[in-house]
C-alpha positions as CSV (number, residue, x, y, z in Angstrom):
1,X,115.2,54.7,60.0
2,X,115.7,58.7,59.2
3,X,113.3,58.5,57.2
4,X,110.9,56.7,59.3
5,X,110.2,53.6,56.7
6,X,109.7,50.1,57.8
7,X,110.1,47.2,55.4
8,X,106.6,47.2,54.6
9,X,106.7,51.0,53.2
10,X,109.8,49.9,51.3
11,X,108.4,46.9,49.7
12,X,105.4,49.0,48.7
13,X,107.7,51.6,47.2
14,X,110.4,49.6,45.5
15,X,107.8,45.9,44.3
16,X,110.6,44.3,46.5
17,X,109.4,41.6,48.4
18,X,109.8,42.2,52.2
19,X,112.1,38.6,52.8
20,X,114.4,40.1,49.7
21,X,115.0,43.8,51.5
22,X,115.9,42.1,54.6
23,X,118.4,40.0,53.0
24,X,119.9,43.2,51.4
25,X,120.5,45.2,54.4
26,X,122.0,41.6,56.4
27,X,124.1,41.3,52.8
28,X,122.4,37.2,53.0
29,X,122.6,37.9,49.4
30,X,122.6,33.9,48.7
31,X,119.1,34.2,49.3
32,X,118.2,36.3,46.5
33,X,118.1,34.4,43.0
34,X,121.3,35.4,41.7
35,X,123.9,38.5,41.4
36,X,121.9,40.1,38.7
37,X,118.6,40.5,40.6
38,X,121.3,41.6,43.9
39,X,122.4,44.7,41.9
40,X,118.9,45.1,40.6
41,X,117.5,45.7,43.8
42,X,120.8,47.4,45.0
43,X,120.0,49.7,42.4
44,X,115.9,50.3,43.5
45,X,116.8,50.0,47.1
46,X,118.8,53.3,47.0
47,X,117.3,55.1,44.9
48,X,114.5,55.1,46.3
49,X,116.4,56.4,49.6
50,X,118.0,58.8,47.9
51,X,121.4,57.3,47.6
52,X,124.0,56.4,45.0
53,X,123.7,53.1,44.0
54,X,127.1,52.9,42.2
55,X,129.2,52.5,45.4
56,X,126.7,49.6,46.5
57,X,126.9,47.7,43.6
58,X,130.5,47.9,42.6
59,X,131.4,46.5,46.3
60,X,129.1,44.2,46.1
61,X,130.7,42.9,42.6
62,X,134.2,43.2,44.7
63,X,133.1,41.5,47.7
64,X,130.6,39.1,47.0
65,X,130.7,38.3,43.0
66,X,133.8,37.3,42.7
67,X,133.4,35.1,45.7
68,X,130.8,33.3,44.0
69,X,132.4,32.9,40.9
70,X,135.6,31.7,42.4
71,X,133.4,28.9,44.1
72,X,131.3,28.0,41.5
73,X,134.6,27.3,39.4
74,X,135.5,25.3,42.9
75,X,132.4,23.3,42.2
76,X,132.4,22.8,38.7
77,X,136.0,21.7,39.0
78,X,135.0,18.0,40.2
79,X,132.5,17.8,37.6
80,X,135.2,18.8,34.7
81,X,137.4,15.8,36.3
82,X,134.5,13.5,35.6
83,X,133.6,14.3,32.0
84,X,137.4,14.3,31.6
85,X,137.3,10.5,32.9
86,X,134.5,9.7,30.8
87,X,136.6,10.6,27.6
88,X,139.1,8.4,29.1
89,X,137.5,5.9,29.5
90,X,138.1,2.8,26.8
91,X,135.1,2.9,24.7
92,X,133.5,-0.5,22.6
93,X,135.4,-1.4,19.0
94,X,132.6,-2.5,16.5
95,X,133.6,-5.9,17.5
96,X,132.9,-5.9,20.9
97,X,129.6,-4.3,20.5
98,X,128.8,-6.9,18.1
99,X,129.2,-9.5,20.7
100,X,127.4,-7.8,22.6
101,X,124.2,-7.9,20.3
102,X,124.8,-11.7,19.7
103,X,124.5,-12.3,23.2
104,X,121.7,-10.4,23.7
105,X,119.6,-11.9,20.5
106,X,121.3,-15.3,22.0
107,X,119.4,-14.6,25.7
108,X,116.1,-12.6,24.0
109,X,115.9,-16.5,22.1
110,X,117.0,-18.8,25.3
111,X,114.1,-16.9,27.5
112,X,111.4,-17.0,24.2
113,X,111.9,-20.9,24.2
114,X,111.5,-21.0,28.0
115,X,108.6,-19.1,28.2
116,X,107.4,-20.8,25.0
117,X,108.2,-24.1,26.4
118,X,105.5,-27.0,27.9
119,X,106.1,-28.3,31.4
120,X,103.5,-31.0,30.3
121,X,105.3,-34.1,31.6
122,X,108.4,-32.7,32.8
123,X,109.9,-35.0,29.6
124,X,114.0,-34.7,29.0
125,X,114.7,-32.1,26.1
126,X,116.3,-34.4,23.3
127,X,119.9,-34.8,23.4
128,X,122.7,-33.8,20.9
129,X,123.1,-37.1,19.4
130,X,118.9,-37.3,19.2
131,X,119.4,-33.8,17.6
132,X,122.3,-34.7,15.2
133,X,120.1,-37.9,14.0
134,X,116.8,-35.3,13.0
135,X,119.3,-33.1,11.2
136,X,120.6,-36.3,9.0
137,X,117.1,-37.5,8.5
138,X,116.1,-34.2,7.0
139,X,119.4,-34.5,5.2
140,X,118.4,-37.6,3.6
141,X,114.9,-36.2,2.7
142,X,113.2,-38.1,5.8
143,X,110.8,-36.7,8.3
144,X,112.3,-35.9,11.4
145,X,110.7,-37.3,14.4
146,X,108.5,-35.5,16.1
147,X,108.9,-34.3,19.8
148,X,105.2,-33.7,20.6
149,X,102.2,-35.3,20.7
150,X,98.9,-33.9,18.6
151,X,96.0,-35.8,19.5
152,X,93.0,-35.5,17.6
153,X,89.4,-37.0,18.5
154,X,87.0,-37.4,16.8
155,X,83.9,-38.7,18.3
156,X,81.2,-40.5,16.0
157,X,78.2,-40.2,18.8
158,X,78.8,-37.8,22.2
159,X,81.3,-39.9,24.0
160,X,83.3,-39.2,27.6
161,X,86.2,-38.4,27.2
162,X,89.0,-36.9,30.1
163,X,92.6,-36.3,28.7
164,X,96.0,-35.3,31.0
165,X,99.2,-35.5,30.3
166,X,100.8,-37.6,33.0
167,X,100.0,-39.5,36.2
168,X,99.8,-36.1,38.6
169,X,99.0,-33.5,36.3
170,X,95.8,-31.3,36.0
171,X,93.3,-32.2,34.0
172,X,93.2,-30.8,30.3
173,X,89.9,-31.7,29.5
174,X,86.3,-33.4,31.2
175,X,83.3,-34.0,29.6
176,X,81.0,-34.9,27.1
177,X,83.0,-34.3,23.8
178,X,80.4,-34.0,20.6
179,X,83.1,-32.6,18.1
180,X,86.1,-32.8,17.0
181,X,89.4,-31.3,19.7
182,X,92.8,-31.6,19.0
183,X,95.1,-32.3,22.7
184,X,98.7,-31.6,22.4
185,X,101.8,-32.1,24.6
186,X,104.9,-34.6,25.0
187,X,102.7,-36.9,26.4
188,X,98.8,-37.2,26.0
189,X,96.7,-39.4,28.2
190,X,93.2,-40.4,27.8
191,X,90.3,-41.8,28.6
192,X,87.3,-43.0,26.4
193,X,83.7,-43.6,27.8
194,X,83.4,-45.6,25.0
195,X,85.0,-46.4,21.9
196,X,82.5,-44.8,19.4
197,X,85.5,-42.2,18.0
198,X,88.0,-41.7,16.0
199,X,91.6,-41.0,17.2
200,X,94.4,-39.7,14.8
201,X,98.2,-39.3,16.9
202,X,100.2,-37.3,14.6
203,X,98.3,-37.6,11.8
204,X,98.3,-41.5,11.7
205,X,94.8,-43.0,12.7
206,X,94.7,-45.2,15.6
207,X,92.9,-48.4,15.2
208,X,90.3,-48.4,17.4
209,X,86.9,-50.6,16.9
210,X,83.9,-48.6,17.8
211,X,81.8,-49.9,20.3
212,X,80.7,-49.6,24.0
213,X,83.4,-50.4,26.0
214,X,85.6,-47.8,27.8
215,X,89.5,-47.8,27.1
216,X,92.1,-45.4,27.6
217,X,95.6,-44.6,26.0
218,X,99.1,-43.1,26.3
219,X,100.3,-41.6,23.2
220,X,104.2,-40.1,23.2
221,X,105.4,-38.7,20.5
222,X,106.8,-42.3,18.9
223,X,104.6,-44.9,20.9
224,X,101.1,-45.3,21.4
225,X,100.4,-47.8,24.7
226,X,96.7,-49.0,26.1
227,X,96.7,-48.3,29.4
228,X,95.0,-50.5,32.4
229,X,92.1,-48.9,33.6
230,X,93.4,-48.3,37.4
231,X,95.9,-45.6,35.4
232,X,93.6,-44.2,33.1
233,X,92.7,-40.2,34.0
234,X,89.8,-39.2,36.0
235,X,89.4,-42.7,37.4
């Protein structure tokens, strides 16, 4: 003010910005970015007036540094309580975190085979004792039974055919069928315009007499049954 400077001659003077002198001469200094730009500017500010900036600087380190450091050890003194909790904190033995892998591999396997899985029919999965009786026949060198259906057709001239795979489910396939498709699923229905084709369940032919006449099927994984034509699909 003796000099008859306003903040905008000073920040011209000193590259200060205008918000930063004010906070100086109101000592806001929290809104500066940090003690070493305070005595920075402490330092320009009064030299450019003319003054001695040691006084300044040394009672703002006395006033106002030491306050800050006391609180930022205040602050940090929480944080320090919660790494030290963390150290004592019980921490996994190998064994544990192998159990913990298992189980994960275990639930990684359980969701693949229920996202893998066919809702075809809604048929039961087979039971332990059906399980245990697979595991002896591949024991004794036999085939174990199989728990799906694989239906191949083959048809000798273009033939209708509609296939499902139970009373109430959608519709796999409709149409004309002039080469050979394969149908899988726990249980395959079908329907045959005619019976000018060849069917294979599994591998194992089905005998079937070519000829005009329509005629429809159920095939599960161990049976094969004709079915009336009020339950055949797409009828």
């Amino acid at each position: 003010m003796r000099r008859h400077l306003d903040i905008a001659d000073v920040e011209s003077r000193t590259k200060i910005r205008a918000k930063y002198l004010r906070a100086l001469e109101n000592e806001e200094f929290g809104m500066l970015p940090g003690p070493t730009f305070v005595k920075t500017f402490l330092r320009t500010y009064a030299e450019m007036l003319g003054l001695d900036p040691h006084p300044l600087v040394e009672e703002y380190r006395a006033t106002h540094e030491r306050r800050d450091e006391v609180d930022a050890l205040q602050t940090l003194g929480p944080q320090a309580s919660a790494r030290e909790r963390l150290r004592q904190r019980p921490r996994l033995g190998p064994g544990s975190a192998l159990l913990l892998i298992v189980a994960a591999v275990v639930a990684a396997l359980v969701a693949v085979g229920l996202l893998a899985g066919d809702d075809d029919d809604g048929s039961p999965e087979p039971t332990v004792a059906q399980t245990e009786r697979q595991q002896a026949r591949r024991e004794r060198g036999q085939p174990a039974a199989p728990r799906r259906v694989r239906l191949r057709v083959t048809p000798i001239t273009p033939t209708y055919v509609c296939v499902d795979k139970g009373a109430g489910t959608p519709v796999t396939f409709e149409g004309i069928l002039d080469a050979p498709q394969v149908f899988r699923g726990r249980r395959v229905r079908v329907n045959l315009g005619k019976t000018d084709v060849e069917l294979r369940a599994n591998g194992r032919p089905v005998p079937l007499e070519p000829g005009p006449n329509p005629v429809g099927f159920v095939f599960r994984p161990r049976s094969t049954r004709p079915l009336p034509p009020a339950e055949r699909p797409c009828v």
